[in-house]
N, C-alpha and C positions, 0 to 999 in steps of 0.2 A: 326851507328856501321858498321864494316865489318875487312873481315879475314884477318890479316895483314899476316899471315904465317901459312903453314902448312907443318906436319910431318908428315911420315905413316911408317909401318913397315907389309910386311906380306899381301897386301890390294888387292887381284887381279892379276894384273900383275905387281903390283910395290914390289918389295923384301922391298929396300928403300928407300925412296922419301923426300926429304923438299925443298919448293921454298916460297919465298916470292911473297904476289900476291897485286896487287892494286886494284884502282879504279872498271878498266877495265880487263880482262884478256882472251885473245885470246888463245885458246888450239889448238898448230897441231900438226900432225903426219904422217903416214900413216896408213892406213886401218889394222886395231888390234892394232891398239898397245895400246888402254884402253884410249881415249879419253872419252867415255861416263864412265867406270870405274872410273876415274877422277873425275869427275862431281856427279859420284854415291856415293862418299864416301860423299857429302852436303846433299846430298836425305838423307843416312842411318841416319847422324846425327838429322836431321831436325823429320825423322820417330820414332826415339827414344824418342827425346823432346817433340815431339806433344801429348798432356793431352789425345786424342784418338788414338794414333797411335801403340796403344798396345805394344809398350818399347823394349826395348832389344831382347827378344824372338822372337818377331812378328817380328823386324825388320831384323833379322836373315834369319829367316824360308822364310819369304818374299824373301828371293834371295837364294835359295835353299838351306839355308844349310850352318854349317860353314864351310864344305867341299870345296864348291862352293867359299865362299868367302874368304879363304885364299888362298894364293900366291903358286900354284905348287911347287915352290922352297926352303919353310918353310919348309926344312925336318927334321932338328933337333931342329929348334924355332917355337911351332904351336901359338904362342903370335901372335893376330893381335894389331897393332895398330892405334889411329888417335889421333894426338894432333896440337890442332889450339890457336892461340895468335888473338886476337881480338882488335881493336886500334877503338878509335872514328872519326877519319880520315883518309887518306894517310898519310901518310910520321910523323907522330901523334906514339912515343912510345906506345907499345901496353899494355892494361887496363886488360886485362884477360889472361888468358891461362887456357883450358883446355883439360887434355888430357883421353881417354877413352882403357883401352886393355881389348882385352877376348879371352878367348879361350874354347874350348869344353871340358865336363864333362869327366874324364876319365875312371870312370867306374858308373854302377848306371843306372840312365833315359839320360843319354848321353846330359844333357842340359847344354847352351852356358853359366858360368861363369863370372864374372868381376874379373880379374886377378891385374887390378889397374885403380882406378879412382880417378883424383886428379884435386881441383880448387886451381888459385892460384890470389887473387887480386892483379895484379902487379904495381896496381898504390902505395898500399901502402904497398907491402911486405907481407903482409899476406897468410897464408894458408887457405883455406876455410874447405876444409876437407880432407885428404887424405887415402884413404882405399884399401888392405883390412884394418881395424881396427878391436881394441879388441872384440866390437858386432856381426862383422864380422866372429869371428875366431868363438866365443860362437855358434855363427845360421849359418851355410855357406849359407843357403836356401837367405839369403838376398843376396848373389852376384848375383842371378840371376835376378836382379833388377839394374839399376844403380840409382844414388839420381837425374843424369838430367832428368827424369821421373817422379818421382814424389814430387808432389806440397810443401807435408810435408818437406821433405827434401832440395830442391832449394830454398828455400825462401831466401838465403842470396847472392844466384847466380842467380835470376829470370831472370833479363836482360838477362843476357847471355841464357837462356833456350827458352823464349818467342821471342829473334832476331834468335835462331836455327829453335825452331818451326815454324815460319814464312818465311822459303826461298823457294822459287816460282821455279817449273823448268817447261819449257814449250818444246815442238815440237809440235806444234797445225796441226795435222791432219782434213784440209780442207774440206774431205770426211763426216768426221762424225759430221760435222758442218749442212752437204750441207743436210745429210739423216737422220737425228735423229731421226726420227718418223720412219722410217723402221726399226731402228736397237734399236728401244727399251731403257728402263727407265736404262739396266745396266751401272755401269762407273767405273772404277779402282778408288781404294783410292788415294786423291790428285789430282787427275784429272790432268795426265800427258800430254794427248795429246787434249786438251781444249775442250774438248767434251762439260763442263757444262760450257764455256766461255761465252753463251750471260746470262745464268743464275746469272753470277757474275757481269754482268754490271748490270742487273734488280735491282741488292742487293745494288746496289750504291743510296747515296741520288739524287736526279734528279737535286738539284746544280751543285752536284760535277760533275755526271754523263755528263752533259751538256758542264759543261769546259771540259771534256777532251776527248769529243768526237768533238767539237771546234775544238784542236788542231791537233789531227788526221785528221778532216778534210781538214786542210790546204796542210797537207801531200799531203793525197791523193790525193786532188787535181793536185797537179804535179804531180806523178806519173799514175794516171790513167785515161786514154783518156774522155777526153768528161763527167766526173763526177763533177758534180757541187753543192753538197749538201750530208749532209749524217744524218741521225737521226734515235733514237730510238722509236719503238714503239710496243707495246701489242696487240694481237691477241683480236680484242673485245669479240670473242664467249670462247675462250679457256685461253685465258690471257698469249698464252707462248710469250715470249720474241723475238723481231725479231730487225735488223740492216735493216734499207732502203736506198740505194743509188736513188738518183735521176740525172739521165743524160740526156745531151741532145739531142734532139728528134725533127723531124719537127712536131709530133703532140703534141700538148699541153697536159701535164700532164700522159704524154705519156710512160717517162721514168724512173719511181721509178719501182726498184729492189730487191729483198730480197735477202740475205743471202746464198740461196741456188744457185742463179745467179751469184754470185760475184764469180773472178777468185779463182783459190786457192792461188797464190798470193796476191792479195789483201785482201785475209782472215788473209794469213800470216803476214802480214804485220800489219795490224789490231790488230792481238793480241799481237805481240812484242811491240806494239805502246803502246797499254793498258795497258800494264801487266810494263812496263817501268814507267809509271805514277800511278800505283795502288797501290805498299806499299815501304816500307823502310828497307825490308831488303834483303838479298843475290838472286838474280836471274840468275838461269840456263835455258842458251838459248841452243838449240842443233841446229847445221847447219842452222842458219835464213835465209841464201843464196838459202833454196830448195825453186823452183816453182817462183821468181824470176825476172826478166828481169837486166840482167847483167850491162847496166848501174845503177837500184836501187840499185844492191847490192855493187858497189862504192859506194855511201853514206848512208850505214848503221854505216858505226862509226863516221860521226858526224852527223846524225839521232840520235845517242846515246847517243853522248853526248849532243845536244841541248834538249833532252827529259831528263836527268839526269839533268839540267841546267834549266826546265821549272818543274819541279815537284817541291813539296811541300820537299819532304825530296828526296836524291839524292841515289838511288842505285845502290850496288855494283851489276857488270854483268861479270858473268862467260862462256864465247861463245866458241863452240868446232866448226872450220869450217875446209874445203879443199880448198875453195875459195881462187882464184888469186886474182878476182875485188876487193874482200872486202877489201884484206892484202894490195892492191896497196896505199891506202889510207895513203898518207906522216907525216896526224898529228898522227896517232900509234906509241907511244914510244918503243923503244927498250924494256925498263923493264916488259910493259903488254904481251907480247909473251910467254909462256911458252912451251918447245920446248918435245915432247915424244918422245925415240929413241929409239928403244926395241932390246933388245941383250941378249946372252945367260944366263946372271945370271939379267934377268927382265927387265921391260921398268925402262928408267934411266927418271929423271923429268930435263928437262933445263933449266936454265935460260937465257937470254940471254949475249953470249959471249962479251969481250971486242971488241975483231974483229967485231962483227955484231952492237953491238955502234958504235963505228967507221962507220959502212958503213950508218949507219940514219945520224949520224950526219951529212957525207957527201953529203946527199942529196938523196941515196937511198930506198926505201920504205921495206918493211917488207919481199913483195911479191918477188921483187929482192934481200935481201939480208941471209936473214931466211928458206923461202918456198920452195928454191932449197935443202936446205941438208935432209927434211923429203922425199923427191923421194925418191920413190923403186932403190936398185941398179940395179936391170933385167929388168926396165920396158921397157925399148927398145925392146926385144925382141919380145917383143907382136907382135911386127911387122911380127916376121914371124911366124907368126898362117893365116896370109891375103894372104900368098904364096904359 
């Protein structure tokens, strides 16, 4: 499965937004203009779905507030919305659509409402549920609930609830890989910057675990000098989980490395790699380009797509970068681009222009043809801050 399309209304910095998204989808901008807000409206969804992710309220409160998450410019509509159409392919008419609005309590305990919540199986025309309904009007205490929450309820839209609950967002912070034991047993819910990532390769069967640390290791291999081996192994006294690189060395046995050696690049890289092979549904990458070496980060999109292509089920990747190298990469369609352009009444969502088709088709890459119109219009001037 994965999001053929999405609509928002009210969402941050987008007043109104709908693009169609594929496979792949590259998110750029410049600096504010709600690329991670972008990518946070799959989190919020995913937080509501998840059986612990405490629903609606929690998901709310979690980003401070409906204050906080509606759009500045909602001054006479406080209606937030998000509505996504779900297809079982690319280019595959899409099987679901649901969409979610809420707004804040207007007077009372001020808490966050379900203004309307509606499934709709579009393979066969059906409505699943549409509310508020009659029970609805009778208890209003049930809007502060949506049915993608809980079990009772979802049973006739489960798929669509358990591929929500299951989408992965990653910025693996290298650091807190490298010092885990200084910094203690705490971790944000979801585990956003891969803190408990060797903890989730441990959780793998040692099959599976083996293939696709195999494959990663082929990677690395090219990418990182002098490494020739890479494996999993267990702390015999403590049993915590560690990654060993072994390199080469003029003394024998010389060269195995742990985890906390490894560049933060190759950390990086390590867990885009894993987390690309690990499930089957939606993954949100934020800037895979940090920490780096500028030739690798040229082939991160077909690293991603040969990793989409060597996995068991093929996920959809939602990537927010700045990156020249990455964009230069000629097999990037025009379509996977999704362009943020932010102006006085909200960031506008883009698709890609006819004009910027034309210029792939003609032979120019993403970087030259896309990447120039997200520049800042002043950023020249910077120059004379150096005078």
């Amino acid at each position: 499965m994965l999001i053929s399309r999405l609509k928002l209304k009210n969402w941050r910095n987008f007043k109104t937004a709908e693009v169609a998204l594929r496979e792949r989808a590259y998110i750029i901008g410049p600096n504010a203009s709600g690329k991670s807000n972008l990518l946070d409206v799959f989190r919020f969804l995913r937080d509501v779905a998840r059986p612990d992710g405490g629903g609606l309220q929690k998901s709310v409160k979690d980003r401070g507030g409906i204050a906080k998450l509606r759009c500045l410019l909602a001054r006479k509509d406080p209606e937030v919305l998000i509505e996504i159409e779900i297809a079982e392919r690319v280019d595959d008419a899409p099987t679901w659509r649901y969409a979610l609005a809420f707004k804040g309590e207007a007077k009372g305990r001020h808490r966050v409402l379900v203004s309307r919540e509606r499934v709709e199986d579009l393979h066969s025309g059906k409505v699943i549920f549409d509310r508020p309904n009659q029970k609805d009007q009778e208890d209003p205490d049930r809007l502060t609930q949506t049915f993608l929450e809980q079990i009772s309820t979802n049973r006739d839209f489960r798929d669509v609830a358990s591929f929500l609950a299951s989408i992965t967002y990653l910025h693996l912070v290298p650091q807190l890989l490298k010092h885990a034991d200084q910094l203690g047993g705490y971790r944000l819910e979801s585990d956003p910057f891969g803190q408990a990532f060797l903890e989730r390769i441990a959780k793998t069967t040692e099959r599976t675990r083996t293939a696709r640390l195999a494959r990663i290791e082929q990677v690395l291999k090219v990418c990182v000098p002098n490494m020739i081996n890479l494996r999993f192994v267990q702390d015999p006294s403590t049993g915590a989980p560690h990654l060993e690189a072994l390199y080469q060395h003029w003394r024998p046995d010389a060269g195995w490395q742990r985890e906390d050696q490894f560049s933060d690049g190759t950390l990086r890289l390590l867990g885009i790699m894993w987390s690309l092979l690990e499930g089957d549904s939606l993954l949100l990458l934020e800037e895979p380009e940090l920490s780096l070496n500028e030739d690798i980060v040229r082939r991160i999109h077909p690293l991603i797509w040969q990793m989409q292509r060597q996995a068991k089920y093929r996920r959809q990747v939602f990537i927010t970068t700045h990156s020249e190298a990455l964009l230069q990469d000629k097999g990037i369609d025009a379509r996977e681009v999704v362009r943020l352009e932010p102006g006085q009444d909200g960031t506008k969502v883009l698709e890609a222009s006819e004009e910027d088709k034309a210029l792939i088709a003609a032979g120019y890459s993403i970087a030259e043809a896309v990447l120039p119109k997200v520049k800042p219009a002043n950023i020249d001037q910077l120059a004379l801050f150096g005078q």
